[in-house]
C-alpha positions in Angstrom: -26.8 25.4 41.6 -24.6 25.4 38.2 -21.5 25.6 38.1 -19.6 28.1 35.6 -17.0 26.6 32.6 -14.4 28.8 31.7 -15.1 30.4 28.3 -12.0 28.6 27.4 -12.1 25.5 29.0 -15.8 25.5 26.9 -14.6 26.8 23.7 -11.4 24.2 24.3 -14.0 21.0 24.7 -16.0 21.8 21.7 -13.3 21.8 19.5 -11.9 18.5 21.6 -15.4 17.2 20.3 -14.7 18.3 16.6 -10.9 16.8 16.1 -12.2 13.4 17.8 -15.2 13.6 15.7 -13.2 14.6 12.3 -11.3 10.7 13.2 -14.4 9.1 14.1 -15.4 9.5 11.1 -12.5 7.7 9.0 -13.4 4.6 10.9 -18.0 4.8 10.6 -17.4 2.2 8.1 -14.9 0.0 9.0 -17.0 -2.5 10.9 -20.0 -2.2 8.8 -18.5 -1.9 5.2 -20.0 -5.5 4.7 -23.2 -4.4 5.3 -22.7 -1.6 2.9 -21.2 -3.8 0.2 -24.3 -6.1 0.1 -27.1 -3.2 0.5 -25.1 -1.5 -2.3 -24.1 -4.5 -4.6 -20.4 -3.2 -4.3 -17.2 -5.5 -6.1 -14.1 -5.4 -4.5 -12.7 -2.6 -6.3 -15.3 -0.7 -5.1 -15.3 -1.7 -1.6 -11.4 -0.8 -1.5 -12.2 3.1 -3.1 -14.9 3.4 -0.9 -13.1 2.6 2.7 -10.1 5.0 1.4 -12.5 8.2 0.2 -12.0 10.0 3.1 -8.6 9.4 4.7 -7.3 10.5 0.6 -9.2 13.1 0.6 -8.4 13.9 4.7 -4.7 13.5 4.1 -4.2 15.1 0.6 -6.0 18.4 1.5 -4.4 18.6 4.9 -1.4 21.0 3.8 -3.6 23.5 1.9 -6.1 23.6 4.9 -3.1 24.4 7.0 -2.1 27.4 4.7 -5.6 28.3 4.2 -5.8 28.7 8.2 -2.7 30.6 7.9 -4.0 32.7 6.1 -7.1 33.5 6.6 -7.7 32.6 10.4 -8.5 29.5 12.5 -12.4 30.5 13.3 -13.5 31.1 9.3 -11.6 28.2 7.9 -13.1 26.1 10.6 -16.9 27.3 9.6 -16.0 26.3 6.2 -14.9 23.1 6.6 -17.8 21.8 9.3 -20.2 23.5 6.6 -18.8 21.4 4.2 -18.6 18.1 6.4 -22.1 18.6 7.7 -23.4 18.9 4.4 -21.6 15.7 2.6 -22.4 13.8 5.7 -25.9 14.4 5.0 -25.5 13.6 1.6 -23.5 10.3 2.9 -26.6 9.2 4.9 -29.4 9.5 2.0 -27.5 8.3 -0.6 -29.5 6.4 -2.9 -26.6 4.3 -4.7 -22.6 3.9 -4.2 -21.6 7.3 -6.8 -23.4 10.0 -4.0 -21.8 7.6 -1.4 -18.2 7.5 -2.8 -18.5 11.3 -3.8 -19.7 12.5 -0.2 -17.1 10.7 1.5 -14.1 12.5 -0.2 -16.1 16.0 0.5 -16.3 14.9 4.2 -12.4 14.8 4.1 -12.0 17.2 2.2 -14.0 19.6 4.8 -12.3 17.8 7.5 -9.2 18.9 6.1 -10.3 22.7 6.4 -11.6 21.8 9.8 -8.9 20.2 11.8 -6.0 23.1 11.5 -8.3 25.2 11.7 -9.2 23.9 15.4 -5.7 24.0 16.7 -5.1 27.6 15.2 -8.3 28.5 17.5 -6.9 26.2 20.4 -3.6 28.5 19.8 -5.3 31.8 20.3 -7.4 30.0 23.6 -4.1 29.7 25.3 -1.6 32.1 24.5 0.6 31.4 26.8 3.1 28.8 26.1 2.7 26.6 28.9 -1.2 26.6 28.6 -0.7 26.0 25.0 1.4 22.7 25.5 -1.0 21.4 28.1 -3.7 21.9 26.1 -1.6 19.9 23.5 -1.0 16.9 25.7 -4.2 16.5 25.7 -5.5 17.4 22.3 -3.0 14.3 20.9 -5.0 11.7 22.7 -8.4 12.7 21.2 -7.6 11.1 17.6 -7.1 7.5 18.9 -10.5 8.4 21.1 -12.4 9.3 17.8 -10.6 6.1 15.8 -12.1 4.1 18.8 -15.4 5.2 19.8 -16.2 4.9 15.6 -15.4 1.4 15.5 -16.9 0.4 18.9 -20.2 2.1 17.9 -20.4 1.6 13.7 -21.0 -2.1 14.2 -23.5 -1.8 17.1 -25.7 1.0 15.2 -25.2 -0.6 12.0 -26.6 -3.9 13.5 -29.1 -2.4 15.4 -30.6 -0.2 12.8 -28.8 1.2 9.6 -24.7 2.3 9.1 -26.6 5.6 7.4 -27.5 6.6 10.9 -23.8 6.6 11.9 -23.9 9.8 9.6 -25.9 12.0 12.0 -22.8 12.0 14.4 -20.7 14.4 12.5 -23.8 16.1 11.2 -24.9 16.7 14.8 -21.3 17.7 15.8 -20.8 20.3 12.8 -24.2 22.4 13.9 -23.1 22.6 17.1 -19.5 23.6 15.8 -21.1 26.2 13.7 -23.9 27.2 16.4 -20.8 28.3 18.9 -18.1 29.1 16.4 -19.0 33.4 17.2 -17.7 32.4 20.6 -14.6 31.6 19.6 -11.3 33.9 19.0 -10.4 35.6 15.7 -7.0 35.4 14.2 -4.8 37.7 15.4 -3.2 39.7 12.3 -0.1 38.7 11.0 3.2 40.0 13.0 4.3 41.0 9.7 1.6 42.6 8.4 1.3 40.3 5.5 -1.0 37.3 5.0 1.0 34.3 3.8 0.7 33.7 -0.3 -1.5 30.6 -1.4 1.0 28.8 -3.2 -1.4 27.2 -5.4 0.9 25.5 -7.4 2.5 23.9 -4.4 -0.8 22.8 -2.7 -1.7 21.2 -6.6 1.4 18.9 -6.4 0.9 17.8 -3.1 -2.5 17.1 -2.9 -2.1 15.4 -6.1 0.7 13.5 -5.3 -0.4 12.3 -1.7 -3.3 11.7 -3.2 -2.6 9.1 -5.8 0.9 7.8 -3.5 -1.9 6.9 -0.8 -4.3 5.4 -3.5 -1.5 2.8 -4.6 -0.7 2.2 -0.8 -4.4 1.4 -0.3 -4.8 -0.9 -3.5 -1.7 -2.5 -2.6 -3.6 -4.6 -0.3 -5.5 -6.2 -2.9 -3.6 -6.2 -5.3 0.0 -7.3 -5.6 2.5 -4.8 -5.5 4.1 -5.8 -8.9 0.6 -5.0 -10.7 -0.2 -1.9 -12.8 -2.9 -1.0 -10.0 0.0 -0.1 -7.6 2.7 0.6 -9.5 1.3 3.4 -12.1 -0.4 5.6 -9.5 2.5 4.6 -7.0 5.4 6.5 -9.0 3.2 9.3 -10.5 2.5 10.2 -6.8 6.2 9.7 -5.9 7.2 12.2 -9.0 4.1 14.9 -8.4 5.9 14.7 -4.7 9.6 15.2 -6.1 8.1 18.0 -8.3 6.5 19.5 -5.0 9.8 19.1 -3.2 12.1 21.0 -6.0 9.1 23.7 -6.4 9.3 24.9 -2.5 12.5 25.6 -2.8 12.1 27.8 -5.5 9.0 29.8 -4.2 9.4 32.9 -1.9 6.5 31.6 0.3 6.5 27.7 -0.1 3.7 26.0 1.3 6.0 23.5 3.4 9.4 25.6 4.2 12.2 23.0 3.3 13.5 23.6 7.0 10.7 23.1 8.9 11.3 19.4 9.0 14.7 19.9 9.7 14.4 20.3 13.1 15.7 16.7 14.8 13.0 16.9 17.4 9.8 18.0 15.3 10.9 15.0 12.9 11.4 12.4 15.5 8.2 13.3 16.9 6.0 13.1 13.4 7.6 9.5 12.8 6.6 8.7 16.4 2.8 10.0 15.2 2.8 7.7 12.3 4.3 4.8 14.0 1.9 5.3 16.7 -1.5 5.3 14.4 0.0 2.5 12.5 -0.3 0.3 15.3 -3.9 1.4 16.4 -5.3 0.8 12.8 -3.6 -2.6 12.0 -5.2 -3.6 15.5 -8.7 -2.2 14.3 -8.5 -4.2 10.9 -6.9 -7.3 11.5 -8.7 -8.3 14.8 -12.0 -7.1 13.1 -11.2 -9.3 10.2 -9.8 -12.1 12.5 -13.1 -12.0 14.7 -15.5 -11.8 11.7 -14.1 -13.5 9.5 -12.2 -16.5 11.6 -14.1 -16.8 14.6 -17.3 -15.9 12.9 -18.0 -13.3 15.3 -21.3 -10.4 14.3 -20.6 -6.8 13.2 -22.0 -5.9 17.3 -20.2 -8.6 18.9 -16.9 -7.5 17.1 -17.7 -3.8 18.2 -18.1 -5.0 21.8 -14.7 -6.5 22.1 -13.3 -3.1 21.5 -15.2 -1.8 24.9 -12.2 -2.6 27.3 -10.0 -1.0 24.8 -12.5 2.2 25.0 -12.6 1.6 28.7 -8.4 1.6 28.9 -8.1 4.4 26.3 -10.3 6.8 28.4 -8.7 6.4 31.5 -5.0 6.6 30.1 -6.0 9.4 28.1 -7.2 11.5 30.9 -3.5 10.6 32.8 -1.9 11.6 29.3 -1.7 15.1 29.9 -1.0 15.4 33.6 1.7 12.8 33.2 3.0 14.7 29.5 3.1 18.4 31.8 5.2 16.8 34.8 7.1 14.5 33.2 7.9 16.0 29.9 6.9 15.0 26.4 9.9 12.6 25.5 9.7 10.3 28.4 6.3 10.4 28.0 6.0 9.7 24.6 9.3 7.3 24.5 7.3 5.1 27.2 4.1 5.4 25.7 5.7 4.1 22.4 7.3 0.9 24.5 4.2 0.2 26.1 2.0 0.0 22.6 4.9 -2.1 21.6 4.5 -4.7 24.0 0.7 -4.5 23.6 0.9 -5.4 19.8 3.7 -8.3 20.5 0.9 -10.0 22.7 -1.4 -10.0 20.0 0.9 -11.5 17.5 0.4 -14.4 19.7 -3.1 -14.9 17.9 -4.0 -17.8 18.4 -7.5 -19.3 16.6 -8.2 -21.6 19.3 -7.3 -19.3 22.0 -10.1 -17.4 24.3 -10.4 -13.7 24.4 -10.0 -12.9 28.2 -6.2 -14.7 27.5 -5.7 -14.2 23.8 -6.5 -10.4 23.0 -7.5 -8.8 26.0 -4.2 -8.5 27.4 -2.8 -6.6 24.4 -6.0 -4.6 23.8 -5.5 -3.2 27.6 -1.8 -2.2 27.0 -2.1 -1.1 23.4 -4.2 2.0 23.9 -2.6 3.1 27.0 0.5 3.4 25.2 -1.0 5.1 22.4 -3.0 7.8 24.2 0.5 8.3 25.8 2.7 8.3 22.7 0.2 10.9 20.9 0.0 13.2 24.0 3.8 13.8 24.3 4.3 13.5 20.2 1.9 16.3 19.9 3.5 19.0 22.0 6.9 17.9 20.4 6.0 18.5 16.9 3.7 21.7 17.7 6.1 23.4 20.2 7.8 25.9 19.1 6.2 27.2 16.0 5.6 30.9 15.4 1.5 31.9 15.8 1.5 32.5 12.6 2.6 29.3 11.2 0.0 27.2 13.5 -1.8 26.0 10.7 1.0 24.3 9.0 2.2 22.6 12.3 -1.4 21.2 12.7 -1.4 19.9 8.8 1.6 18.4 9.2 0.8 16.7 12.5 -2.6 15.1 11.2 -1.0 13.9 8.0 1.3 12.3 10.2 -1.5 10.8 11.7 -2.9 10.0 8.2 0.3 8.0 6.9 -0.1 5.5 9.8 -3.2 3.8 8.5 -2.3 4.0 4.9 1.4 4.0 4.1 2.2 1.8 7.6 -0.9 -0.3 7.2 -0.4 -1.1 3.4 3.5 -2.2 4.0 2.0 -4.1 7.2 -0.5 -6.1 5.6 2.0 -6.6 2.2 3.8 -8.4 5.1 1.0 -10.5 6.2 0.3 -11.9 3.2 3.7 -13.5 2.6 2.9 -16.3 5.1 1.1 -19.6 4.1 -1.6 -18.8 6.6 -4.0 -16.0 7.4 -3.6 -15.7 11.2 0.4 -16.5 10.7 0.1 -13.2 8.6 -1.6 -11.6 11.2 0.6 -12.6 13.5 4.1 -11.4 11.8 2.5 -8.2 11.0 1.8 -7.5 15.0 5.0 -8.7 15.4 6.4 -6.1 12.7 4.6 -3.4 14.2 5.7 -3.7 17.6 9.3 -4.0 16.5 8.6 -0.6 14.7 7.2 0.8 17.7 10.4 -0.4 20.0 12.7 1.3 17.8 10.9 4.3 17.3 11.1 4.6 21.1 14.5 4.1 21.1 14.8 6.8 18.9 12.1 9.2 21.0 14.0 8.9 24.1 17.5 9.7 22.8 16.1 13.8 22.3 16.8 15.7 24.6 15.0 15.4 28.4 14.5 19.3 28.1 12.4 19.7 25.6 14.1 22.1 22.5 11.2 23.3 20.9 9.9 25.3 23.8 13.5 27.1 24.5 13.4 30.8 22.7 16.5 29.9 20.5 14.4 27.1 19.2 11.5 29.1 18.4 13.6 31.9 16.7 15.3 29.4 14.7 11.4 27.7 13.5 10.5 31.6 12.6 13.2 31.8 10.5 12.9 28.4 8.5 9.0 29.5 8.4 9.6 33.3 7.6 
């Protein structure tokens, strides 16, 4: 005898599936980019372009995606952009040298740019209601660190055990059948104000541009010095396209990022605590790969499999998440969540290279993920709450660049940290022991909002429609 899902609880994991899969795929090729480097005869140079293809392309597009879904509707927007990643991942997989490689990895972000505000404007029509909607919330914030995890656990083990081109066939498998059901799932609903929102092409140009080459010089930073050309040159014509982007808004009727939707002290508080939260869970991914590689000479499978208790912890934490986010509220939630990744990253800045891994880095890789699936379940329903239907696809842009700046701006002024000490794992110790600092004080920070959460009030939300109107 079956039992029957909910249309909406179905509809709901589907696109679950499709956000953790959209983060998976940032990390395929963290684990394996050795591999690729020596199939593909790659320098350096190329390596560094190549590992940052799709999180610039991810990140940079993420506004315009947002307004795109905005205006034209979640369920289109999201056909678009898993045609788009379905087809470069493809492309990714057969590539016959590093030009198709390099060029299907920015398309990948660039349709899982479309794709991922697109899913929560469609997760926004599932549940209506406000209540269901920040449930659903609690638990859509956990899925990214998921996606981040599961692609570095399994990239090494598939890469090792047959080719990193097969990793490909995830997000290619995932898109079909994101495509296959996407009839099931609700239309827009039209605009409140009869108007569609205006493209603002000249807006999304300057900050896709500018985030862009900012995150390019953030990336390079870590191999090359930040006093060289590399850094500095696409560094401050990214920090200038940005100003530009900034003085533009506030000159457009319909700006693609209203100047007051980031006043809100709550929304803002939250997106640090985003940021500050995927920091953490990349500079664990890198440096413990490179320390277990590279140090303790450890394979590309072996490495994978010491992430398996941190799978193991991030599950069962993330399925507590959302219960714990909906009785508790999302500050405490999200304060403690925070505290606990904190402590989790100051054990493993105790790296020690004689030390043995049931003492040395399982510890921290327990209480790491715990916190995070906690700090992104309660950060999501801060930043998203409140915003008007209409604006759901900026909230969700906003929310996953968030989520973007953590592994390149955190992780680039991380790592420039590490490599002011003499030795590599004293680097890799004061740049755990940075982070978790980071972490404390952005839960310091968290917990001083208010217990009753303002962006679910009505004055709240009246005051986001106007800022957004």
């Amino acid at each position: 005898m079956s039992i029957a899902v909910p249309p909406a609880r179905a509809s709901f994991a589907l696109l679950g599936v499709v956000q953790a899969v959209l983060i998976f795929a940032i990390m395929i090729l963290t684990v394996p980019l050795p591999l690729v480097a020596r199939e593909l005869g790659l320098g350096s140079s190329e390596v560094l372009l190549l590992s940052a293809a799709y999180g610039l392309s991810f990140a940079a597009l993420l506004l315009l995606g947002g307004r795109l879904t905005d205006r034209h509707g979640g369920r289109p927007m999201l056909r678009w952009g898993l045609a788009l990643l379905a087809a470069a991942s493809v492309a990714c997989a057969l590539a016959p040298g590093y030009p198709v490689l390099l060029a299907g990895r920015f398309v990948q972000g660039a349709g899982a740019a479309l794709a991922a505000p697109a899913a929560v404007a469609v997760v926004r029509r599932l549940y209506p209601r406000p209540a269901d909607y920040r449930r659903a919330m609690a638990t859509w914030g956990g899925l990214s660190v998921i996606g981040a995890t599961t692609g570095s656990v399994v990239s090494g083990a598939v890469a090792a055990a047959v080719s990193w081109r097969w990793l490909f066939a995830v997000p290619v498998l995932v898109a079909l059948a994101g495509l296959g059901r996407s009839g099931s799932l609700p239309a827009a609903a039209p605009a409140p104000s009869g108007r569609r929102p205006a493209l603002d092409l000249r807006g999304a140009a300057l900050a896709t541009a500018g985030l862009c080459a900012a995150s390019y010089a953030l990336v390079a930073s870590t191999d090359h010095g930040w006093r060289t050309a590399e850094v500095l040159a696409p560094l401050g014509a990214g920090l200038l396209l940005l100003l530009a982007f900034a003085a533009a808004e506030r000159r457009t009727a319909d700006p693609l990022l209203p100047p007051g939707f980031l006043a809100d002290r709550t929304r803002a508080t939250a997106l640090v605590a985003v940021t500050a939260t995927s920091a953490g869970t990349a500079l664990a991914f890198v440096l413990l790969s490179l320390y277990l590689q590279q140090l303790r000479g450890w394979s590309a499978a072996e490495t994978s499999a010491a992430f398996l208790p941190y799978a193991a912890a991030l599950l069962l934490s993330g399925r507590l998440a959302g219960p714990l986010t909906a009785r508790f509220g999302p500050v405490p939630v999200t304060a403690a969540g925070l505290a606990l990744e904190g402590v989790g990253l100051a054990l493993l800045a105790g790296l020690d290279p004689a030390g043995s891994y049931p003492t040395g880095l399982l510890p921290g890789l327990l209480l790491l993920p715990a916190g995070a699936a906690a700090s992104f379940a309660g950060a999501a329903v801060l930043a998203t709450g409140g915003v008007a239907p209409e604006r759901t696809g900026l909230a969700a842009g906003v929310l996953n660049t968030a989520m973007e700046l953590g592994p390149t701006a955190g992780l680039a002024v991380l790592m420039a940290l590490a490599a002011t000490r003499p030795t590599t794992v004293g680097g890799y110790a004061t740049a755990f022991a940075a982070a978790a600092a980071g972490l404390a004080l952005t839960a310091v920070a968290v917990g001083a909002l208010p217990r009753t959460n303002p962006t679910t009030t009505p004055e709240h939300t009246t005051r986001i429609k106007e800022f957004s109107s």
